[in-house]
C-alpha positions in Angstrom: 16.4 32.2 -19.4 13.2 31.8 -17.8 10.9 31.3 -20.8 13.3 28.7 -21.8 13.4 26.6 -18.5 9.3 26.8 -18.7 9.3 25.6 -22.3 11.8 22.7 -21.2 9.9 21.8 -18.4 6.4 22.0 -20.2 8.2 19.6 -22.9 9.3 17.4 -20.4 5.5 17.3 -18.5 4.1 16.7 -21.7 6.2 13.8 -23.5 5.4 12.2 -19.7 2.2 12.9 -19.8 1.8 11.2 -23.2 3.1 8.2 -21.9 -0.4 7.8 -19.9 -2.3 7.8 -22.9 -0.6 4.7 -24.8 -3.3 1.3 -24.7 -2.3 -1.3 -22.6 -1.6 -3.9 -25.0 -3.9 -6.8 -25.0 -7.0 -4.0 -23.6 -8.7 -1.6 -24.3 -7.8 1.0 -21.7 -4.9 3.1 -21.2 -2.2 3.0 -18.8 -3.3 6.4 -17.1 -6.7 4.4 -16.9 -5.1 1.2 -15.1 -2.9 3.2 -12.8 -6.0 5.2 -11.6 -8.0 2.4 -11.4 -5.0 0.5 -9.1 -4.9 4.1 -7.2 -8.6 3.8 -6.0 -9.0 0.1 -5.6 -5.5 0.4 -3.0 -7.4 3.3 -1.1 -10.9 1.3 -1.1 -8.5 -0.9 0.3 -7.3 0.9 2.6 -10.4 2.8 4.1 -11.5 -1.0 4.1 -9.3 -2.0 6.5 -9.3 1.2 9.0 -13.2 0.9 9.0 -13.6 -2.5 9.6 -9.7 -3.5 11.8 -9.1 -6.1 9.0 -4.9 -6.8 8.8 -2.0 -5.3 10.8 -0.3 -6.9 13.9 -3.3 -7.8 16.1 -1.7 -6.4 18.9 0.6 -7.9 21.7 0.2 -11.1 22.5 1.6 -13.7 25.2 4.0 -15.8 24.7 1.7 -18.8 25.5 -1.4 -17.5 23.7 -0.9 -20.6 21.4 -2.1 -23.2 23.6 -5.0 -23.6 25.5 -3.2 -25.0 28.9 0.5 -24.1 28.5 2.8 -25.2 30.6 5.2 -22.7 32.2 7.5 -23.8 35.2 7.5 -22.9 38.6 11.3 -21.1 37.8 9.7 -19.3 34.7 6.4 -17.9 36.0 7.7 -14.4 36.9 10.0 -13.8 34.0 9.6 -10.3 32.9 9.3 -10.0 28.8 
């Protein structure tokens, strides 16, 4: 039973794998080639952006960061967030 689970699941790893060896059509490179290549260009990305602080939220910000004199009653001044 176990020789015959291995050999299925070799089988299985295999026609997969085969898959990643088929041209792209239109190119010259295959797709295992263009999903490593979109696997290193997202983490350059990535380390990218944590080196350098590019992206994300920015942080918390006021509600009247948007304007340069805002205008905020006298009833509103203390209003908690």
């Amino acid at each position: 039973m176990f020789d015959t689970t291995v050999s299925l699941g070799k089988a299985l790893v295999d026609g997969i794998w085969s898959l990643f060896g088929i041209y792209v059509p239109g190119f010259s490179f295959t797709f295992g080639q263009m999903y490593l290549g979109i696997l290193l260009a997202s983490v350059s990305i990535l380390v990218v952006r944590m080196i350098f602080g590019f992206g994300g939220s920015g942080g918390i910000s006021s509600r009247t960061s948007s304007t340069s004199k805002p205008r905020i009653s006298k009833e509103r001044r203390n209003d908690e967030y």
